[in-house]
FIDO-287718 format. One record per residue (C-alpha): residue number from 1; residue in three letters; x negated, y, z. Coordinates in nm, 4 decimals, m for minus. Last residue first. Example, Ala and Ser with C-alpha at 12.3 -4.5 7.8 and 13.67 -1.06 7.14 Angstrom:
NODE,2,SER,m1.3670,m0.1060,0.7140
NODE,1,ALA,m1.2300,m0.4500,0.7800
This chain:
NODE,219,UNK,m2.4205,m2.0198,m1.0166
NODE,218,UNK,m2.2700,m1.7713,m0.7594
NODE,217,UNK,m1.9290,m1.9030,m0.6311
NODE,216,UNK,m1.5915,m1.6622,m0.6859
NODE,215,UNK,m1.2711,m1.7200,m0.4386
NODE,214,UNK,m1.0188,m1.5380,m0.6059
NODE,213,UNK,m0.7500,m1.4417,m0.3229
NODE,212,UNK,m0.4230,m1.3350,m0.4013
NODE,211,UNK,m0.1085,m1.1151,m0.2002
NODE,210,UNK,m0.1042,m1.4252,0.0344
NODE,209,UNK,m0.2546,m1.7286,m0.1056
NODE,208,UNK,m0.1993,m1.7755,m0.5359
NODE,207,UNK,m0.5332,m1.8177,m0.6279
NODE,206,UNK,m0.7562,m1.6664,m0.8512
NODE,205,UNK,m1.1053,m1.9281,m0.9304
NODE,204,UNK,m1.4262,m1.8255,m1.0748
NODE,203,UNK,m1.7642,m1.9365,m1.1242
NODE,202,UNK,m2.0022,m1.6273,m1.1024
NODE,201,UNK,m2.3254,m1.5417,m1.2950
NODE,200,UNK,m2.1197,m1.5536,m1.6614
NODE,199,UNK,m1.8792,m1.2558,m1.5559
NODE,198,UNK,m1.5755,m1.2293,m1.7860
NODE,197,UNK,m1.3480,m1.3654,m1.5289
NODE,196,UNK,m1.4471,m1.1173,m1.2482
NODE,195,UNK,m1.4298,m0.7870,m1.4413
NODE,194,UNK,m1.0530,m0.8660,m1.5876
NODE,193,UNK,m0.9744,m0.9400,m1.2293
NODE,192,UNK,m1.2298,m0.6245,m1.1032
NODE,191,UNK,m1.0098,m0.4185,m1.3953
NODE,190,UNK,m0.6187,m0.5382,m1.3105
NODE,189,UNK,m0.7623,m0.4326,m0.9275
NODE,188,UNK,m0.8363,m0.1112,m1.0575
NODE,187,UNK,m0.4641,m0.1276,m1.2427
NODE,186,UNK,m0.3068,m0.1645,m0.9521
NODE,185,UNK,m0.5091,0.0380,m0.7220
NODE,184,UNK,m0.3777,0.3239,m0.9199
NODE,183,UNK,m0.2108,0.3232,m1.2478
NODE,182,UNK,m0.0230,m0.0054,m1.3795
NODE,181,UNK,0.1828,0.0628,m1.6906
NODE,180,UNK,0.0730,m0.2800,m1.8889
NODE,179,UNK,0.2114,m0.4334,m1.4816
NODE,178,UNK,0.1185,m0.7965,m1.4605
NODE,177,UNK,m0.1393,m0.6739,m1.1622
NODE,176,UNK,0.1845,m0.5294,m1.0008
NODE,175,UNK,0.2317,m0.8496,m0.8108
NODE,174,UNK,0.1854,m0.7599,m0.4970
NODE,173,UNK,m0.1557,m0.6416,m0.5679
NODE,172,UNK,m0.2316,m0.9888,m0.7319
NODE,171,UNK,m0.5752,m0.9415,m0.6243
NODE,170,UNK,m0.5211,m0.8584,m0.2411
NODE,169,UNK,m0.8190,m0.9986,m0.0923
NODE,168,UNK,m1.1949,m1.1250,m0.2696
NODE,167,UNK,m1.3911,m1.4060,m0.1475
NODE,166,UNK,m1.7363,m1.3956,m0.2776
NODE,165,UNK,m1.9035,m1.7370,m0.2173
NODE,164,UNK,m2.2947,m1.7849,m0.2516
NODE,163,UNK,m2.4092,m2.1616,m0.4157
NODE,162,UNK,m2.6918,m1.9523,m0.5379
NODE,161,UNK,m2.7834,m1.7289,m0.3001
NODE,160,UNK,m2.5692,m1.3461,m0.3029
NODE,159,UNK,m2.7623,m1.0723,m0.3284
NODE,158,UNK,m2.7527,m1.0210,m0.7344
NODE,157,UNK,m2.3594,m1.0735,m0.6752
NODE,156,UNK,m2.2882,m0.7900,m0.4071
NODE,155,UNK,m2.3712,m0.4794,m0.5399
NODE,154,UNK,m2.2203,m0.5592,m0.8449
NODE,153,UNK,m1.8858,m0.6942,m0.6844
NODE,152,UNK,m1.8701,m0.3503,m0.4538
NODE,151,UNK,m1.9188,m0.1798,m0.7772
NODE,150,UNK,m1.5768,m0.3465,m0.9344
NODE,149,UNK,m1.3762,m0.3090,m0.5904
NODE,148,UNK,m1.4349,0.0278,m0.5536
NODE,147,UNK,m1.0809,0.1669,m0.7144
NODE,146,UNK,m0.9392,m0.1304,m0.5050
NODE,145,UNK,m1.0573,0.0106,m0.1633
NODE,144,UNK,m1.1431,m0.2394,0.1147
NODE,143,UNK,m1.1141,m0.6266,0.1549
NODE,142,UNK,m1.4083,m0.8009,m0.0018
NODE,141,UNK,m1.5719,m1.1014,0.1948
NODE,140,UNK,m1.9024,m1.2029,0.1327
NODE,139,UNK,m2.0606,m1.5629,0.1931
NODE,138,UNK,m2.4244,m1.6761,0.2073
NODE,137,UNK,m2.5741,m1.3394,0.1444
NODE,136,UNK,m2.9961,m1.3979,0.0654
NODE,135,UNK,m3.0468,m1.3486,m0.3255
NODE,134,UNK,m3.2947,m1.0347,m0.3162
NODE,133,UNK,m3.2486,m0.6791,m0.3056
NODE,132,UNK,m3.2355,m0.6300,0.0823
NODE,131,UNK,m2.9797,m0.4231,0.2351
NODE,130,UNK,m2.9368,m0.0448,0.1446
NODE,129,UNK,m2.7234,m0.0798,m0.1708
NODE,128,UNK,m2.4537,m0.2437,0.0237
NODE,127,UNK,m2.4063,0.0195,0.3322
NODE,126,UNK,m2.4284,0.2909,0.0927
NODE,125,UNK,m2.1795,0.0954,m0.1310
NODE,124,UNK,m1.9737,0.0453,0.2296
NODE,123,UNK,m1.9370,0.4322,0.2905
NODE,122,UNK,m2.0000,0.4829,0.6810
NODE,121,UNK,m1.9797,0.2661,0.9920
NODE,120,UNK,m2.2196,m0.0287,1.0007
NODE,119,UNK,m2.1138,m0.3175,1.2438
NODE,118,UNK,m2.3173,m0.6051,1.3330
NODE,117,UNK,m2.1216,m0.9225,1.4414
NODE,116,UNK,m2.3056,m1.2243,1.6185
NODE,115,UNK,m2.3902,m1.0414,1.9505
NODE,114,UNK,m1.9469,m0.9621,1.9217
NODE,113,UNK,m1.9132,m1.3031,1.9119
NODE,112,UNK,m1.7884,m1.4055,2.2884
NODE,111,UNK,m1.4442,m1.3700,2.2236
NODE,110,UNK,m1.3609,m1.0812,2.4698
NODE,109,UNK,m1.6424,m0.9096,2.3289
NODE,108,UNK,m1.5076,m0.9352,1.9443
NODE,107,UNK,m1.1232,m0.8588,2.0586
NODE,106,UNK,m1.3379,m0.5189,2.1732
NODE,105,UNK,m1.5336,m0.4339,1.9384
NODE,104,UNK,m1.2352,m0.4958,1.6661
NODE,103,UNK,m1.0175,m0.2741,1.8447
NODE,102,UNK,m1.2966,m0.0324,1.8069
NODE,101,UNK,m1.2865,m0.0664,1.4261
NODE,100,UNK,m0.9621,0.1104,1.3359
NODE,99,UNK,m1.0868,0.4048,1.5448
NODE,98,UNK,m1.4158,0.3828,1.3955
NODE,97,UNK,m1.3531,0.4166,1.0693
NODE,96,UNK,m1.5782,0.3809,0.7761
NODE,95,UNK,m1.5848,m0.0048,0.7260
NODE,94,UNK,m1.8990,m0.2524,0.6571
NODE,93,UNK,m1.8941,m0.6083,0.9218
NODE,92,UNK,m2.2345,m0.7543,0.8542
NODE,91,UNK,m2.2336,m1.1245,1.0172
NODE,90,UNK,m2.5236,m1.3206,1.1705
NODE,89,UNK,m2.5456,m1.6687,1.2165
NODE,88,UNK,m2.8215,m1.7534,1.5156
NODE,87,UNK,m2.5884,m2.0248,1.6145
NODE,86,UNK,m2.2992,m2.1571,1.3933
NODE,85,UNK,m2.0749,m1.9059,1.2302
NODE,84,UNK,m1.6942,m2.0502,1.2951
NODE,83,UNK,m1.6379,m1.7348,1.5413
NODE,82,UNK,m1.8092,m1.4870,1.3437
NODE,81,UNK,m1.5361,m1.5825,1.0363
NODE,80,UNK,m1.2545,m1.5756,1.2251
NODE,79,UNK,m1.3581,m1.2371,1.4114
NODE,78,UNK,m1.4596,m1.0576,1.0988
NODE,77,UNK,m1.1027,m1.1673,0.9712
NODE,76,UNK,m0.9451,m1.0366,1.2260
NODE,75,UNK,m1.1235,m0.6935,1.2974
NODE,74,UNK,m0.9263,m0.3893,1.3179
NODE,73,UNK,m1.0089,m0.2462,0.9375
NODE,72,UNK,m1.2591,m0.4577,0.8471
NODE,71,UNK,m1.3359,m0.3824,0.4606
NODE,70,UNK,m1.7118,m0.5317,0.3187
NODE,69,UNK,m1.7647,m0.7885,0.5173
NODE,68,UNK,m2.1147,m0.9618,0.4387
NODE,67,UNK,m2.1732,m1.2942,0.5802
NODE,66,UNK,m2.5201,m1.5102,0.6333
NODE,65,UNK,m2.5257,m1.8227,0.8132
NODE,64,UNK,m2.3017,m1.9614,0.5835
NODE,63,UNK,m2.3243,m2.3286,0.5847
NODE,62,UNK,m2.0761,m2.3255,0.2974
NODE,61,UNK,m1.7510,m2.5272,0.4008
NODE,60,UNK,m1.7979,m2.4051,0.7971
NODE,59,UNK,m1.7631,m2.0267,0.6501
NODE,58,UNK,m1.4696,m2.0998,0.4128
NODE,57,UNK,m1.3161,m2.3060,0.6678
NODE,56,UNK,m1.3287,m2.0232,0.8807
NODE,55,UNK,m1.2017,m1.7644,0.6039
NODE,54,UNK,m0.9203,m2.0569,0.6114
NODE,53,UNK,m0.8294,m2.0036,0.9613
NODE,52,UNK,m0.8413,m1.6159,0.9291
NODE,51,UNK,m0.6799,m1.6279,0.5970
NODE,50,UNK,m0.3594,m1.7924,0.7288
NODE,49,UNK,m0.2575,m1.5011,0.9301
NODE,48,UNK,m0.3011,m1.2021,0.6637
NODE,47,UNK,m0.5419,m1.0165,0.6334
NODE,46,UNK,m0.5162,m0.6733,0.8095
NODE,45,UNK,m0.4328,m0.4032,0.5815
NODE,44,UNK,m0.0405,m0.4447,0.5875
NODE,43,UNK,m0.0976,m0.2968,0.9665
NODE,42,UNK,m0.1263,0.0665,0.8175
NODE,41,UNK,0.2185,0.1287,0.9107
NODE,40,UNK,0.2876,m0.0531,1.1794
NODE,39,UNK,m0.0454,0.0761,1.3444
NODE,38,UNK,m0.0559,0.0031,1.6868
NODE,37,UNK,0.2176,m0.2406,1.7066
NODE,36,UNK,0.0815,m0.4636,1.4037
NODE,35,UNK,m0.2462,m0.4688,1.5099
NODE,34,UNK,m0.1942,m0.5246,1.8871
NODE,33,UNK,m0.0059,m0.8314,1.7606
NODE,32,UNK,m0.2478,m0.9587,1.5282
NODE,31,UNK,m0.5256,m0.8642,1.8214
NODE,30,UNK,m0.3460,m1.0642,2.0692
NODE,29,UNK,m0.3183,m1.3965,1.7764
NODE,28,UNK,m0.7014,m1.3470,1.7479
NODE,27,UNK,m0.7898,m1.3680,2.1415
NODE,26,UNK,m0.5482,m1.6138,2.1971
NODE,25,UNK,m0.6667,m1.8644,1.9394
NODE,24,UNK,m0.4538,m1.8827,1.6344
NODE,23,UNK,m0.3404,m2.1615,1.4991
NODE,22,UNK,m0.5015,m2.4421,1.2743
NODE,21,UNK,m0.2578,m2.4841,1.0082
NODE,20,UNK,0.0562,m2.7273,1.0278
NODE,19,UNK,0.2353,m2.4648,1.2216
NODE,18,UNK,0.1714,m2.1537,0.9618
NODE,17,UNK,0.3060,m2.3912,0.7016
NODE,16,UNK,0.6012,m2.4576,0.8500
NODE,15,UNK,0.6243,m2.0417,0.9359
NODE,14,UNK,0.5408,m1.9711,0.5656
NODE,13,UNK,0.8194,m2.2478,0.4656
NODE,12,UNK,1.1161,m2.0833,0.6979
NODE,11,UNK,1.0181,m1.7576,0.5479
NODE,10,UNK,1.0777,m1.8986,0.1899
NODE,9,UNK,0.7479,m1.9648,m0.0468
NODE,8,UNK,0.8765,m2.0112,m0.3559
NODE,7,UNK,0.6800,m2.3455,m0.4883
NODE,6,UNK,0.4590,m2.3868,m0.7778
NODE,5,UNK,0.4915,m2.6923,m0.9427
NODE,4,UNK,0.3894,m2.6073,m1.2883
NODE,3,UNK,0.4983,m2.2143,m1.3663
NODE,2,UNK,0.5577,m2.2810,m1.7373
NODE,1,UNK,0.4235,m2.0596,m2.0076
């Protein structure tokens, strides 16, 4: 199997194409920094810089007036997205630590959205399996624990509308998803891909951006 067009993506490339997206207000591009410095090594959590923009695009794309976060570590992409919600959008922001989480509080203040953003700390399937039954997420963004990934997608899917995007981080796993000897997150993110593609109620797409994003819309 050929690999098409695809195109290695240099450092020189990521930082063209880094200039030809929409940047990085100073609120976000402080907390990317702060991130980074705080927690060098933990900072590989944070999504990476062209998902914020895009997670925007995401949010502007589908009317979403509803979002579900489940993963938010110090807050980036919860601030992209609650900053593109229009008014009276609300956003659920799940995560269990509130260390990581109050640099999020604050970059959300100092941006104006933090009356858009609720925050729930403690287990995010307790979070999940408390909110309504019924189709009524707009968008959902999973970026959390692999091993959880599968029951995060069934809590999610019967919520979501129809038209609903799930947008799901990290599922090339830096690549070891092609890995038959895969054991850890690697091969519970080789499950929610396998998962994923076999399910009928989602249409399905896995994309190359970052370390992979499938970006799955509810039928």
């Amino acid at each position: 199997m050929t690999k098409g067009n695809s195109t290695k993506i240099t450092d020189e490339l990521y930082a063209y194409m880094l200039d030809h997206n929409p940047p990085l207000d100073p609120v976000q591009r402080e907390l990317v920094e702060t991130t980074y410095a705080t927690f060098p090594d933990e900072a590989g959590m944070q999504s990476a810089q062209e998902q914020g923009p895009l997670l925007a695009f995401l949010v502007r794309l589908t009317g979403a007036r509803h979002i579900v976060e489940v993963g938010t570590f110090t807050g980036f992409s919860a601030l992209s997205m609650a900053q593109a919600l229009p008014e009276g959008g609300r956003l659920i922001a799940c995560d269990v630590s509130e260390e990581w989480t109050a640099y999020g509080r604050e970059a959300w203040a100092r941006a104006g959205v933090a009356d858009r953003i609720e925050l729930r700390i403690a287990p995010a399937l307790d979070t999940l399996r408390a909110m309504p039954a019924e189709p009524h997420i707009d968008l959902a963004y999973v970026d959390a624990d692999k091993g959880n990934y599968i029951p995060y997608w069934e809590e999610l899917v019967p919520r979501m509308r129809q038209g609903g995007l799930i947008v799901a981080d990290n599922v090339l796993f830096h690549g070891a998803v092609v890995d038959p000897q895969a054991s850890g997150s690697a091969a519970a993110i080789q499950g929610f891909n396998d998962h994923v593609a076999a399910d009928k109620r989602m249409e399905s797409v896995l994309l190359a951006i970052s370390d992979g994003l499938t970006l799955s819309r509810k039928r």
